[in-house]
C-alpha positions in Angstrom: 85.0 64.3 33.4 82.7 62.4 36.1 86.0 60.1 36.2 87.9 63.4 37.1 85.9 64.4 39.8 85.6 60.8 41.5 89.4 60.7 42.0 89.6 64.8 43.0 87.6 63.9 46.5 90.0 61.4 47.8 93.1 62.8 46.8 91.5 66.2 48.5 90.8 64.3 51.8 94.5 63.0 52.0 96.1 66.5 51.7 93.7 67.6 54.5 94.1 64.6 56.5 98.4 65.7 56.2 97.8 69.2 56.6 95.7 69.4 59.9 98.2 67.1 61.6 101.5 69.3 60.0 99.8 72.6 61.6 99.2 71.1 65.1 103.0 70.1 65.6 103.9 73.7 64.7 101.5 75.5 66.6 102.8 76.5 70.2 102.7 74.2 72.6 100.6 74.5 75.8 103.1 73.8 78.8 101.7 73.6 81.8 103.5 75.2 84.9 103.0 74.4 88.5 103.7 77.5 91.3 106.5 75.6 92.3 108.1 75.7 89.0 107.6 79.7 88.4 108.7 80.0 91.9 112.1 78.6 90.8 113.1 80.3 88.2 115.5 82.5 89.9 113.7 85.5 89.6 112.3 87.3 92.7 108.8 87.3 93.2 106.8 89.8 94.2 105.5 89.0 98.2 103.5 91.8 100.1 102.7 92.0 103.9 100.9 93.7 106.4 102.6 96.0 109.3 102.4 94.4 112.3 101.4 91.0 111.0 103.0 87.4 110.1 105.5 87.3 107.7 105.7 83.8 106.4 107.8 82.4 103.0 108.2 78.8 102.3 111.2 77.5 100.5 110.2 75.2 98.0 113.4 73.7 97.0 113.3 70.2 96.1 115.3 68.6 99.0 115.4 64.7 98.7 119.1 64.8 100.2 118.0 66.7 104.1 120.4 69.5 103.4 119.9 72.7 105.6 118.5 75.8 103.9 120.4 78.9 104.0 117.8 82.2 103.9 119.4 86.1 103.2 118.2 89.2 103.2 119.5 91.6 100.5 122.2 89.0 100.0 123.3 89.1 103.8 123.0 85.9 105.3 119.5 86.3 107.6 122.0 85.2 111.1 123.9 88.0 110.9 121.2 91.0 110.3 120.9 92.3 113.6 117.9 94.0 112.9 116.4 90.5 112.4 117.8 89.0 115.6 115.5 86.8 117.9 112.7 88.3 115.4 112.5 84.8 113.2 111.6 81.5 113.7 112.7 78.4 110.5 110.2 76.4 110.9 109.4 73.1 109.1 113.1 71.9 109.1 114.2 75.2 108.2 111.8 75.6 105.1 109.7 78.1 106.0 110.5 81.4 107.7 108.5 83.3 110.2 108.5 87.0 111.6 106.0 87.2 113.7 104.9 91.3 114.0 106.7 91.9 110.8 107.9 95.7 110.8 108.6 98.5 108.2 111.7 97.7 107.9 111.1 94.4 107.2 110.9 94.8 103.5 113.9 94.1 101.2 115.0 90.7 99.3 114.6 87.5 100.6 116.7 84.5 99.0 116.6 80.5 100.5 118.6 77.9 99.4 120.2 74.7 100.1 123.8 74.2 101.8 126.2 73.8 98.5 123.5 74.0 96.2 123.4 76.9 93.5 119.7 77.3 92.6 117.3 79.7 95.0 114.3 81.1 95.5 113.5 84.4 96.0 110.9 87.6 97.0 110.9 90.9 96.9 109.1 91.5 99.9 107.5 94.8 100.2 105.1 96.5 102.8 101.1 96.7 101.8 101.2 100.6 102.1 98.4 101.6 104.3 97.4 105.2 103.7 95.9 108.1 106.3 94.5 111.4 105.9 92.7 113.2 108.7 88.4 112.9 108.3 88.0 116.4 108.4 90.3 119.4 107.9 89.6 123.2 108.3 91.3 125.8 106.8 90.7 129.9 106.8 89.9 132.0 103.1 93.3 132.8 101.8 95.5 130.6 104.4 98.2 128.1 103.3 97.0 124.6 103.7 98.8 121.8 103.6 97.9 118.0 103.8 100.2 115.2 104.2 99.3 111.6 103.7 100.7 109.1 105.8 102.0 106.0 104.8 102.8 102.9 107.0 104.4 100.1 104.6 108.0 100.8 102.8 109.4 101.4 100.5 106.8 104.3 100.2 104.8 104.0 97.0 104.6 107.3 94.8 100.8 108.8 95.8 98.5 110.0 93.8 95.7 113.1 95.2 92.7 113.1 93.6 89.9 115.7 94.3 85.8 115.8 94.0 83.1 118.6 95.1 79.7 118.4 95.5 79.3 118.2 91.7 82.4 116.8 90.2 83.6 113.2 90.2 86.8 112.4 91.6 89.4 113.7 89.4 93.6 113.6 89.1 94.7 117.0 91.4 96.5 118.5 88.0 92.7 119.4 87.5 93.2 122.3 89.9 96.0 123.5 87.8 98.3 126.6 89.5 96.0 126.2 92.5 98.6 124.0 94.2 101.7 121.7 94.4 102.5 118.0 95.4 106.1 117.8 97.2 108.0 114.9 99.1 106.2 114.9 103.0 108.9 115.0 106.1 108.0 111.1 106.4 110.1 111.0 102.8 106.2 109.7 100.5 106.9 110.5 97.2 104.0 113.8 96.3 102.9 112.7 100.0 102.0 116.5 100.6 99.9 118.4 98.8 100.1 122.7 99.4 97.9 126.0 98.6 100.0 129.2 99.1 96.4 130.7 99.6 93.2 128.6 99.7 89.8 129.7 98.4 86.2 129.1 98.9 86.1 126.9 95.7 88.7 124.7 96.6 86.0 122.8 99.4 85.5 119.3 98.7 86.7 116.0 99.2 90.7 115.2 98.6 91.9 111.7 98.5 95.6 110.2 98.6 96.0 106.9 96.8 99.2 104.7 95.7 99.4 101.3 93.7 98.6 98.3 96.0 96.9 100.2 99.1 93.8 98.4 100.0 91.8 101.6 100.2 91.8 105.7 99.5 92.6 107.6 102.3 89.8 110.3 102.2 90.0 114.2 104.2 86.9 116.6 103.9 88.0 120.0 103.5 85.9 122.9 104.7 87.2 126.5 104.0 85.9 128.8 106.3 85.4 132.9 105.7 88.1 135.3 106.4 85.7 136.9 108.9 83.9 134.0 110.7 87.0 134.4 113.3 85.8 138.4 113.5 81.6 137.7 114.1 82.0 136.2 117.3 84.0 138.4 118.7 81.6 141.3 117.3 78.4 139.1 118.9 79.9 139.1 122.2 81.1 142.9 121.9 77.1 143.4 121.4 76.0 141.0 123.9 78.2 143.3 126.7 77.1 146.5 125.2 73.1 145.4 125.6 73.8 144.2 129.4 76.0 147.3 129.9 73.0 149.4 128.5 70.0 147.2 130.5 72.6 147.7 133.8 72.4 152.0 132.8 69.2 152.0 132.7 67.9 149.8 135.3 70.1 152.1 137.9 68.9 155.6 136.9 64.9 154.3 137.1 66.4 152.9 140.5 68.2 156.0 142.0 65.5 158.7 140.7 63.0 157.6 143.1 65.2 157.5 146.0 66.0 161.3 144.9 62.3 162.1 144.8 62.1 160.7 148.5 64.7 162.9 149.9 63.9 166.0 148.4 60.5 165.0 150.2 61.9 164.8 153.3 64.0 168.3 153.0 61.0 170.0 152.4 58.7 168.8 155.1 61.7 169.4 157.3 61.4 172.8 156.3 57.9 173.6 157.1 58.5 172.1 160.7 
């Protein structure tokens, strides 16, 4: 038995030293890939910008040979999009491309590549949006109001209104169910306008307008004002002219009775002479 047991342990420590070895080559292996290499892989890459600033994309293309690198824009050779004329600069050797004051309409898909050469590199290039509301909107009891939220970056991103009072955290619009509707805005922002047929007291607060990769929530506070507050100070200044008319009235009969007095006065004494 003790015999047994002495040759169990080594035979034991062989079939582990073979296992742990067999379970390491089939595991996955951990490949490492550089930027350069994920850039390559024919798909386009997402590549955001800011209205108004640089636009700048570097080819990465291994180019041992010189050739010249051909850039397009939604598979349109870059030369011959007018809207693009005298707007770029290749830079580098013609490796990197430059719009200086990039502009809305800048966004689409941009390919580079070398002269004969199959493989590319490409970006979906797409405007940061940048989202406004106005700081402060007003709005009379049982009014229509309407907010649109502006959006400078296409393509325009879907947005998203969220809504908070004084007691409420910010919560998705559909909380205000039937109180409301989101529709397309005039500037074509997907539920970039938000509308009451008739607003109410409760619906004060703070309204925000957000959309996926903004850098911050456009944020409008919204006062709803009585139906009458128009109607009080026109009624104060209709009692402001009746209390000067009244002082006016009263100030000339004190005045004019004693000048009466005076010349019934005078009548009389004329009499007695």
């Amino acid at each position: 038995m003790y015999w047994t047991e002495k040759m169990c342990i080594p035979v034991a420590l062989l079939f582990l030293a073979l296992l742990v070895p067999s379970q390491a080559q089939t595991g996955s292996p951990q490949v490492s890939v550089t930027p350069a290499e994920a850039d390559l892989s024919g798909e386009l890459r997402e590549f955001l910008y800011d209205v108004r600033a640089n636009l700048v994309l570097r080819c990465e293309l291994p180019n041992d040979a010189g050739l010249p690198y051909v850039w397009t824009k939604n598979a349109t050779k870059l030369e011959e999009v007018w809207e693009m004329k005298d707007r770029y600069q290749l830079e580098k050797g013609g490796a990197e491309l430059k719009v200086g004051r990039a502009l809305e309409d800048d966004f689409g898909n941009y390919t580079c590549a070398l002269a004969g050469q199959a493989q590319t590199q490409g970006w979906a290039v797409r405007g940061r949006p940048h989202l406004k509301l106005p700081a402060n909107t007003n709005v009379v009891e049982g009014q229509k109001l309407k907010l649109t939220c502006k959006v400078l970056g296409k393509p325009y991103p879907r947005v998203q209104w969220l809504y908070s009072n004084s007691t409420d955290e910010a919560a998705n619009f559909s909380a205000l169910a039937g109180r409301g509707q989101v529709t397309d805005s005039e500037q074509g922002v997907p539920d970039g306008t938000l509308v009451m047929e008739a607003a109410a007291r409760t619906d004060a607060g703070l309204y925000r307008c957000n959309a996926e990769h903004a850098p911050a929530v456009a944020t409008t506070h919204l006062r709803v004002k009585d139906m009458y507050a128009a109607l009080w100070p026109f009624l104060g200044i209709c009692a402001e002219v009746f209390i000067l008319c009244a002082i006016i009235l009263v100030y000339e009969k004190r005045r004019t009775k004693p000048d009466l007095d005076d010349s019934d006065a005078d009548n009389h004494d004329q009499k007695k002479s």
